[in-house]
N, C-alpha and C positions, 0 to 999 in steps of 0.2 A: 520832580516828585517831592514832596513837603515831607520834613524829618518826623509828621505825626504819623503820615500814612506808612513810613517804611515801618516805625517803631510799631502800630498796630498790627503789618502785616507779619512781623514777628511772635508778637503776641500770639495773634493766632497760629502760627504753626508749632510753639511751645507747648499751647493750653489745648492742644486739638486732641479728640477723644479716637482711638484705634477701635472699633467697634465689629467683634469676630463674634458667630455664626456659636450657638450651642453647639458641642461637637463636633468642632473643628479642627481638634489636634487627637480626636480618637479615632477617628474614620475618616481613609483616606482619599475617600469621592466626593466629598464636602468640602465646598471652596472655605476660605474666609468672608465671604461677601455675607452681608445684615443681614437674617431672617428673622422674624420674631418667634421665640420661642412657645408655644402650643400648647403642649403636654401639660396636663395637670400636676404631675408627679417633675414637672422641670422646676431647676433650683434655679437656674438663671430666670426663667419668668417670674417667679417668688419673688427675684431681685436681693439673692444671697449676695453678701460683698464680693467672697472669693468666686462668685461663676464669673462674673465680666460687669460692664457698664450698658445702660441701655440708652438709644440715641431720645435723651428727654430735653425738655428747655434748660437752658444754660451751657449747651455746649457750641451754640454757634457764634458765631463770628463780629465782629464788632460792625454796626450798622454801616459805618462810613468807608467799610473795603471789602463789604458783602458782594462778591460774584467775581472781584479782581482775579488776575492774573498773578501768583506769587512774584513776579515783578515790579505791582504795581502797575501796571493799566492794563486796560478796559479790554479784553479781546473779543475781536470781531470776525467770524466766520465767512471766509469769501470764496464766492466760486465764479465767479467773472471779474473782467478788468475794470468793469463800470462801477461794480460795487465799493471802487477805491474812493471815488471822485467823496469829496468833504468832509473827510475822516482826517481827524486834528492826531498830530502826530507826537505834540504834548502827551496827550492822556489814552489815546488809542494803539494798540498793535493788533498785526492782524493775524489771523492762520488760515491757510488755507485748506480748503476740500480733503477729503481723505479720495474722492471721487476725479479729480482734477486730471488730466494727464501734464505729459510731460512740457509738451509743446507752451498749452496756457497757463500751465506753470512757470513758464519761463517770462512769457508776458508780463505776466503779474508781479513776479519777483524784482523785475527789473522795471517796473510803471512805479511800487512800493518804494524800491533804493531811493527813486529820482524825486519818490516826493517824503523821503524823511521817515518812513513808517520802520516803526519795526517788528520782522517777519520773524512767529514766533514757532514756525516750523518749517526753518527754511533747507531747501535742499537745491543743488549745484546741479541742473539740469542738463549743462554741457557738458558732465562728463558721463553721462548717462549715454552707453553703446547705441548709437545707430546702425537701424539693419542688422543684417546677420555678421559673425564676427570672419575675417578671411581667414583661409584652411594655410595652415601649416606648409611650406614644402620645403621638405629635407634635400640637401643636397649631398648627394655620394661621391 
């Protein structure tokens, strides 16, 4: 990875804007997640200083590490072994499925090791219990 893209991908996570929901530290059923604010009589949609920021132009990301992986590459969604095949291990890492199980998980993890990629959700599949666990027996 080149010393512009690290220092960029810094930039951005210093310069990056926190963007909370109008009333969201007054009521406790309201996530923080973006809503645009509505109400005519709302000070955040007025765009008062002290209500909050609104996600407008100027808050995104420098063009050349727009959609990166805060490490620095490219990440690429995989739910089969095939989908490995000619993914550069320079600039690419992968993740896998949230859908995947255990088995081709482990496929993949270990096709990924052997050709260099790096798994950017990785998780240890053998030691994940087989079967049911065996029953306890106490001896008296």
């Amino acid at each position: 990875m080149q010393v512009d893209t690290k220092r960029l991908i810094r930039v951005r996570s210093e310069r990056r804007a926190r963007f909370k929901r109008d009333g969201y530290g007054t009521k406790k059923q309201l996530s923080a997640s973006w809503r645009r604010p509505r109400g005519l009589q709302s000070k955040q949609r007025a765009q008062k200083k002290a209500k909050g920021v609104h996600p407008t132009a100027g808050y995104g990301s420098p063009v050349a590490i727009r959609g990166l992986h805060p490490s620095g590459y490219q990440d690429i969604l995989v739910f089969t072994p095939s989908e490995l095949i000619g993914l550069d291990p320079e600039t690419q890492a992968i993740r896998i499925g949230g859908t995947v199980g255990n088995k081709k998980r482990e496929v993949i993890q270990d096709l990924a090791r052997a050709a260099g990629l790096k798994i950017l959700n990785p998780k240890d599949a053998s030691l994940v219990v087989k079967g049911k666990p065996e029953e306890v027996k106490e001896d008296e």
